[in-house]
N, C-alpha and C positions, 0 to 999 in steps of 0.2 A: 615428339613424333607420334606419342600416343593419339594427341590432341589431334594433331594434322590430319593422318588418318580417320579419326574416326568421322570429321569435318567432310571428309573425301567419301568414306559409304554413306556417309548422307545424303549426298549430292545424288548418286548414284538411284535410281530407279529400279536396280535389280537388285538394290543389297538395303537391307536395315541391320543394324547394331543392336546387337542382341542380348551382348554379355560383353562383361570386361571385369581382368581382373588386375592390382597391382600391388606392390611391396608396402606401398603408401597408403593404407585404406581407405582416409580421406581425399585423397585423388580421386582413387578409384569411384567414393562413393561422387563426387563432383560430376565427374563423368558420364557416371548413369543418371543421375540425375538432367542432363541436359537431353538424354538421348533417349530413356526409359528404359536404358536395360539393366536387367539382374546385374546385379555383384556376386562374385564367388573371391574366397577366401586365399585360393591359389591355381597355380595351375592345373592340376588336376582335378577341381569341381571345376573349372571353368571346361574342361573336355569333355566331361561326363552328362555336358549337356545336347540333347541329340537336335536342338535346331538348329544347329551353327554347322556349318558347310566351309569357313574361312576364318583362319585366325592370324591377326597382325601380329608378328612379333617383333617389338618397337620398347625391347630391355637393354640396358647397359651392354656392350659386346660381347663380353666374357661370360653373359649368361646365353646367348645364342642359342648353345650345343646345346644344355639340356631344354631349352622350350620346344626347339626345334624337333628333337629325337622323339620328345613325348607327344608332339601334336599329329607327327608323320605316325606313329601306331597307333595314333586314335582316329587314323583315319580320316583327318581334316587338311584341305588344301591351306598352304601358308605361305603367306605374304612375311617375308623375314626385308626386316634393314639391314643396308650395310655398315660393314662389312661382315661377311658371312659370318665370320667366327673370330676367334685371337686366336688361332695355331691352326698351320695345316691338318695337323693330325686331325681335330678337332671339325675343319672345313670339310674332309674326306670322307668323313663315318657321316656327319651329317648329308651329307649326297648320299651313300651307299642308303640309309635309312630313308631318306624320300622316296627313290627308286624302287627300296621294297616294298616301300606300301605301296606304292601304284599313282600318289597324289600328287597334286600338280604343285609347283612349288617357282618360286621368283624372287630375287632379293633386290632392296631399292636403288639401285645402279640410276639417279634418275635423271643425271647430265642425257641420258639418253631422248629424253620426254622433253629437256629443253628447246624448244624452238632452233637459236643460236646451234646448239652443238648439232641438232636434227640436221638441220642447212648444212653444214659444217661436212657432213659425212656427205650428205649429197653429192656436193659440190666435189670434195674430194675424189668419191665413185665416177662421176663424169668426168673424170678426167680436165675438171676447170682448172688447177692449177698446174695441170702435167703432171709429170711424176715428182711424188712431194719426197723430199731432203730432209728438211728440219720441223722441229715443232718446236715452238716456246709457250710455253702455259706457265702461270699463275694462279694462285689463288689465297685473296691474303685476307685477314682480318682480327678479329679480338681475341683475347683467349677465352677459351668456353669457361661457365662455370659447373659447377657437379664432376661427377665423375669424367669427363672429358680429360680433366688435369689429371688425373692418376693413369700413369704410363700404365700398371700391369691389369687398368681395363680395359684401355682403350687401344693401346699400341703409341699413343700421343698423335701428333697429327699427321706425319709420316702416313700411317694408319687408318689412322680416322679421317682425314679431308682428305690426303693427296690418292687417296684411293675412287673416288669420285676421277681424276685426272687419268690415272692406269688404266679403269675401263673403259675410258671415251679414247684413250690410245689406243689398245688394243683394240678396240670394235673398229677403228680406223684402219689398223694399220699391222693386225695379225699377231704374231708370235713374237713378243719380248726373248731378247736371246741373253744381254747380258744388263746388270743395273751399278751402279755408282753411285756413292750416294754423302755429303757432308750436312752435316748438322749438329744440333745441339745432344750430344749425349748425355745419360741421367746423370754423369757425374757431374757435369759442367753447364746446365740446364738450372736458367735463374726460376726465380718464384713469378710464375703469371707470366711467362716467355717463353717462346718455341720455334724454333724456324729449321729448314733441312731444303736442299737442293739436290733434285735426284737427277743423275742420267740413264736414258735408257735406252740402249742400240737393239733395234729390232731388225730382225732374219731379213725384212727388205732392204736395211740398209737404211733407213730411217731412225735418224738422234732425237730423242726426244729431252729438253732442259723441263725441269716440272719442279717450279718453287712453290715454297707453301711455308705462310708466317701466322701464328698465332702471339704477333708481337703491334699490330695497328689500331692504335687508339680512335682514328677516326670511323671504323666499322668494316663493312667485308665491301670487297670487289675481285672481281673476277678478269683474265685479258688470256688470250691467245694469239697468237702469229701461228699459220701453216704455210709452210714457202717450200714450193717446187721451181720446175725448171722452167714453168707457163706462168705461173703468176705467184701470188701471195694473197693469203683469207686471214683478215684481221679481226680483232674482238677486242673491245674493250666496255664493261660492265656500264662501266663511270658515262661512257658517250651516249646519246640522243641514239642515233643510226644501230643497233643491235651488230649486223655482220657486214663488213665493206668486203666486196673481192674486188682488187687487183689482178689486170690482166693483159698480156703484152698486146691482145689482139681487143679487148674491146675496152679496156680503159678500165677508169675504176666504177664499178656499183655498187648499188646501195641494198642490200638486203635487212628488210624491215619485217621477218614473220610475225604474226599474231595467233596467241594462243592463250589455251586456258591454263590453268594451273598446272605446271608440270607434275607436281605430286598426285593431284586427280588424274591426270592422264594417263599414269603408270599401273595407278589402281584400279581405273577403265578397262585398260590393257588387260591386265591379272584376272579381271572377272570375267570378260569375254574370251579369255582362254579357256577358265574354268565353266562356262557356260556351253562352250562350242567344242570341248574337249580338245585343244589343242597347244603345241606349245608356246611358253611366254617366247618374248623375244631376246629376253635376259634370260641365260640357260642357267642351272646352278654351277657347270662347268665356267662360265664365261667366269662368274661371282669368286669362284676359286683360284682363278687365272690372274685375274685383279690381286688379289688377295697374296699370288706367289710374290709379285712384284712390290707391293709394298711392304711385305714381311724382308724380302731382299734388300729393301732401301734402310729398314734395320740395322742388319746386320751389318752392313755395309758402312753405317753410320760408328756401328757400334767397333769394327774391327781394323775398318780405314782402309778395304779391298775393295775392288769390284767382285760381285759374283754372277757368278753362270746359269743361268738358269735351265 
């Protein structure tokens, strides 16, 4: 994601890449080498430098907390991935710490940037399928490698993908009330296999079914179904047609958006906040909210309960 990034301020007319730093030196040196900026040795020469106005942070999860706390008192606005943190605790302090410094902050929640899910919410807001009932979402593919496979960095994919699914649910569809959740726990979790199926009943009355497989040898795809009482909005990765709605009064359409790179569009987003001083559209509340939900799908996993949230 480093890479992605740093591909993304390039593009970008208001921003150059200035510095980078990473665990890997030879990364890092690769890096500047493609973009011209300095190297620093860790995170803290990389703060101490006064050109830099914005700092990606694009580390393994479970380092989040500390790049995060350290860039918010050095008074640099930060673009963090998701998901926010590996522990609430840890998601909390890091909001309270942004907040005090004053800086503008956003995590990459970036189903939002997608075209598809962009439509999605539209369509949803206008009332195109009536009042929506159910959601089915999906999202399946290979197992990562690197750190990905270690549960106590990543949270596994509960965590790490299906959290991608929680914030386009809740940005749909408001306050997650309760989650459910079955899958592979650490005891019972083969080598290079992962899969969980969560439920989640939201305060509208809205179930949402959210699978997620790190078990598909043929690669990743993505599908949704949203079905109300007017129609039904479909999604399937794999299809030509991006979003079809279904609908009792005008039949089915075909929604075909066109778009740039949703990862660039995100970091568009981020800079133009931090240029016109205002807020992202991804709050750090939203990123925590996400976060409660699939930390729920955990435990849930882990305990064999639903929980409350």
């Amino acid at each position: 994601m480093g890479r992605v990034h740093t591909s993304g301020f390039e593009q970008l007319s208001q921003t150059q890449v200035v510095a980078v730093t990473d665990t890997n030196p030879e990364a890092a040196e690769r890096l500047a080498h493609q973009t011209g900026a300095k190297v620093y040795p860790d995170v803290a020469g990389l703060l101490s430098d006064a050109d830099i106005d914005i700092v990606a942070v694009c580390t393994p999860t479970v380092h989040h907390y500390d790049a995060v706390v350290q860039t918010a008192r050095a008074g640099k606005h930060i673009f963090c991935e998701k998901p926010l943190a590996r522990t609430l605790e840890e998601g909390r302090k890091m909001l309270c710490a942004v907040e005090s410094a004053g800086v503008k902050f956003m995590v990459g929640h970036v189903l939002r940037f997608f075209p598809e899910y962009r439509r999605t919410k539209e369509l949803i807001d206008s009332g195109s399928v009536g009042r929506p009932g159910i959601a089915r979402l999906s999202r399946m593919g290979v197992f990562p490698a690197g750190w990905y496979g270690d549960f106590q960095q990543s949270g596994g994919l509960t965590l790490d993908l299906l959290i991608h699914d929680f914030d386009f649910l809740n940005w749909c569809f408001g306050k997650p009330q309760r989650v459910y959740a079955q899958g592979l726990n650490q005891k019972e979790r083969a080598e290079h296999v992962d899969y969980a199926l969560v439920l989640v009943r939201y305060k509208n009355g809205v179930i949402a079914h959210v699978e997620g497989s790190w078990a598909i040898p043929e690669g990743w795809y993505t599908k949704f179904e949203i079905a109300g009482d007017g129609g039904l909005i479909d999604f399937d990765s794999r299809k030509t047609a991006p979003v079809t709605l279904h609908t009792k009064q005008r039949g089915t359409v075909q929604e075909s958006p066109v778009e740039e790179s949703p990862y660039l569009s995100e970091l568009r987003h981020f800079v133009e906040c931090v240029l016109q001083n205002r807020e992202p559209e991804i709050t750090g509340q939203d990123a925590l909210e996400a976060l409660k939900v699939s930390l729920a799908a955990v435990e849930s996993i882990q305990c064999g309960k639903a929980i409350t949230l």
